[in-house]
C-alpha positions as a Markdown table, in Angstrom:
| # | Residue | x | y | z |
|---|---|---|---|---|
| 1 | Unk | -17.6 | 3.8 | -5.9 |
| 2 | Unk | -13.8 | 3.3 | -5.5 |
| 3 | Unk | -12.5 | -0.2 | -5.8 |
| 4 | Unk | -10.0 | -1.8 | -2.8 |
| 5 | Unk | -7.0 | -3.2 | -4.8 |
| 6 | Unk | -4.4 | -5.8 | -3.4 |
| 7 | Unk | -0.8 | -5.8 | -4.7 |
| 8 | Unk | 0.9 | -9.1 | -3.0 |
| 9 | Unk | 2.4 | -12.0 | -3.6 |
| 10 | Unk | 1.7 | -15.5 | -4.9 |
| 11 | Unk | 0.9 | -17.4 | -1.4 |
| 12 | Unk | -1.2 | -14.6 | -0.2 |
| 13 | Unk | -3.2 | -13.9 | -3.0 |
| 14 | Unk | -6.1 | -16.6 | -2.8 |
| 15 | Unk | -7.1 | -15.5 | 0.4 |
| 16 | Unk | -7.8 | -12.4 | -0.5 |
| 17 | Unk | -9.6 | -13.0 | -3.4 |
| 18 | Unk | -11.5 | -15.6 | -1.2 |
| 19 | Unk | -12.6 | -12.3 | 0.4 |
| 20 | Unk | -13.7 | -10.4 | -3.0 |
| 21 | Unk | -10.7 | -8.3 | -3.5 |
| 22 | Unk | -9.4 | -7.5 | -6.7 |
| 23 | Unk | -5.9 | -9.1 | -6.2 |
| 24 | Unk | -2.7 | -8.2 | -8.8 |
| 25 | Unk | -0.2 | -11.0 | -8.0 |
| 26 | Unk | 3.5 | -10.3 | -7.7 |
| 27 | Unk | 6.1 | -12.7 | -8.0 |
| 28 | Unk | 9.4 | -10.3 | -7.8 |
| 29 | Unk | 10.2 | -6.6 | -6.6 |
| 30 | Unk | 10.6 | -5.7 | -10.5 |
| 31 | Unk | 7.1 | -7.0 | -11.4 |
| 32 | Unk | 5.8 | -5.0 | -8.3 |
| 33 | Unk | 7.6 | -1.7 | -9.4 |
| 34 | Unk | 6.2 | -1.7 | -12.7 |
| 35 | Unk | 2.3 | -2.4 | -11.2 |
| 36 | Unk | 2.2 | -0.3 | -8.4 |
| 37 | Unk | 2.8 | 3.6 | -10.1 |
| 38 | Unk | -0.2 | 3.0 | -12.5 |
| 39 | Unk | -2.3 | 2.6 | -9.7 |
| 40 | Unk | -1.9 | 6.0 | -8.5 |
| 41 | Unk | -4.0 | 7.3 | -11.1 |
| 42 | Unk | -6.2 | 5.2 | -12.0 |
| 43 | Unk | -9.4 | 7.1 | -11.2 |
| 44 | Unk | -11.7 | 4.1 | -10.0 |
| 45 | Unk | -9.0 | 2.9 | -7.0 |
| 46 | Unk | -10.0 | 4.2 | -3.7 |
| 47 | Unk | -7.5 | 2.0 | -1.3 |
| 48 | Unk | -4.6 | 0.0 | -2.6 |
| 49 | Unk | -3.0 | -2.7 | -0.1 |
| 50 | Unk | 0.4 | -3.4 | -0.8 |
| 51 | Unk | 2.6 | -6.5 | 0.3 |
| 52 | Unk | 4.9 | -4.9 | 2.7 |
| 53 | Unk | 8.1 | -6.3 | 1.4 |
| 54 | Unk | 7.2 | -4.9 | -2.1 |
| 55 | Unk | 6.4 | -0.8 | -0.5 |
| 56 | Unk | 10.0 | -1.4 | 1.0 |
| 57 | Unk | 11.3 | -1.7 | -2.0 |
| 58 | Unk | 9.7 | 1.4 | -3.0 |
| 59 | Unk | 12.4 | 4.0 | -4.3 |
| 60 | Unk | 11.9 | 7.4 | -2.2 |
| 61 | Unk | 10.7 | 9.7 | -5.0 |
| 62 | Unk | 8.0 | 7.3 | -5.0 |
| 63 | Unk | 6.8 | 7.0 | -1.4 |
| 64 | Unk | 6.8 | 11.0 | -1.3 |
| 65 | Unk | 4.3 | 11.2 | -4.1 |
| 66 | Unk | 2.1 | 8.4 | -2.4 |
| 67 | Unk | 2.5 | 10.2 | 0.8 |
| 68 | Unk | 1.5 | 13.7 | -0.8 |
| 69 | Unk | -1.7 | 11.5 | -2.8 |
| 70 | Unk | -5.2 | 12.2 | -1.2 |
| 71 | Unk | -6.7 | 9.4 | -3.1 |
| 72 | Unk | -6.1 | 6.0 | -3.4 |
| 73 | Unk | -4.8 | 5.7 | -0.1 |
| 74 | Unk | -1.5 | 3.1 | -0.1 |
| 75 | Unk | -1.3 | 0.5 | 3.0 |
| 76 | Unk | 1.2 | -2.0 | 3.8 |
| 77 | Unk | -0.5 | -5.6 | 4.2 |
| 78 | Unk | 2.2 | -7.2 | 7.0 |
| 79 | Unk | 4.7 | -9.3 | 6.3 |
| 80 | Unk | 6.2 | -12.9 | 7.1 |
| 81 | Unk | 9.8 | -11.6 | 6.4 |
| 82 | Unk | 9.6 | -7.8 | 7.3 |
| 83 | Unk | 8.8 | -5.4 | 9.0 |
| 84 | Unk | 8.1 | -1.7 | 7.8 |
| 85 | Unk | 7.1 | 0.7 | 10.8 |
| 86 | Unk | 3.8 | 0.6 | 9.7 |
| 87 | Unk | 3.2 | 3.2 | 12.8 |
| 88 | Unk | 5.1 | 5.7 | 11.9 |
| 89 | Unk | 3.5 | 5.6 | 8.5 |
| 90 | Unk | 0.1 | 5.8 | 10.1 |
| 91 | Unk | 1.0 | 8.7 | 12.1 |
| 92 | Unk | 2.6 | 10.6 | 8.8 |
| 93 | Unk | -0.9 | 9.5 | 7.4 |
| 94 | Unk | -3.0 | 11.1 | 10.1 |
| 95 | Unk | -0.5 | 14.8 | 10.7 |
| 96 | Unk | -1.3 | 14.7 | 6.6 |
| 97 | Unk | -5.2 | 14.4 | 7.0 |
| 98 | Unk | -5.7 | 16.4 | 10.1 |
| 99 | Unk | -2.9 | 19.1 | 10.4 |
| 100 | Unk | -1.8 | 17.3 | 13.7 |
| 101 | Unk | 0.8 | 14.9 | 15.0 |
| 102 | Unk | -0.9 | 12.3 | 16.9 |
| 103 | Unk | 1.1 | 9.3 | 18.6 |
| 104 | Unk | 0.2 | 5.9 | 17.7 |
| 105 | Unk | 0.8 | 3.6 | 21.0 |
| 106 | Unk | 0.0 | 0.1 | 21.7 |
């Protein structure tokens, strides 16, 4: 079974380990740029949840090979201070699953 891994920050962190989710705390953008690539190939992660103001910081070369991964799928967990188009990563998600660009509309 693959394991659901949280990569945020300090203030969010208890809450999800209140839920049973293996948390990694990160206190600064460096920290989270040297945790996050190992976790791409670790072969027991199934879905790792990012902090979004970390996977903003994400340099490009990076986000393509998380884009182009099949497994562990990467999310961004919202943010207090900003905001990533989270739909328009959900919709590159789904054209790269299915073959087809659906719309995501509230």
């Amino acid at each position: 079974m693959y394991k659901f891994v949280v990569v945020t920050d300090p203030e969010t962190a208890p809450g999800f380990r209140l839920a049973g989710v293996e948390v990694l705390e990160v206190a600064t953008l460096a920290e989270a740029m040297s945790i996050i690539p190992p976790l791409l190939f670790k072969d027991d992660t199934g879905i790792v949840a990012v902090n979004e103001d970390f996977m903003a910081s994400l340099d490009d070369k990076l986000m393509e090979k998380i884009e182009k991964l099949h497994r562990p799928i990467i999310i961004p967990i919202p943010s207090r201070t900003r905001q990533i188009d989270r739909t328009d990563y959900i919709e590159r998600m789904l054209r790269r699953a299915i073959g087809y660009n659906i719309v995501v509309r509230r």
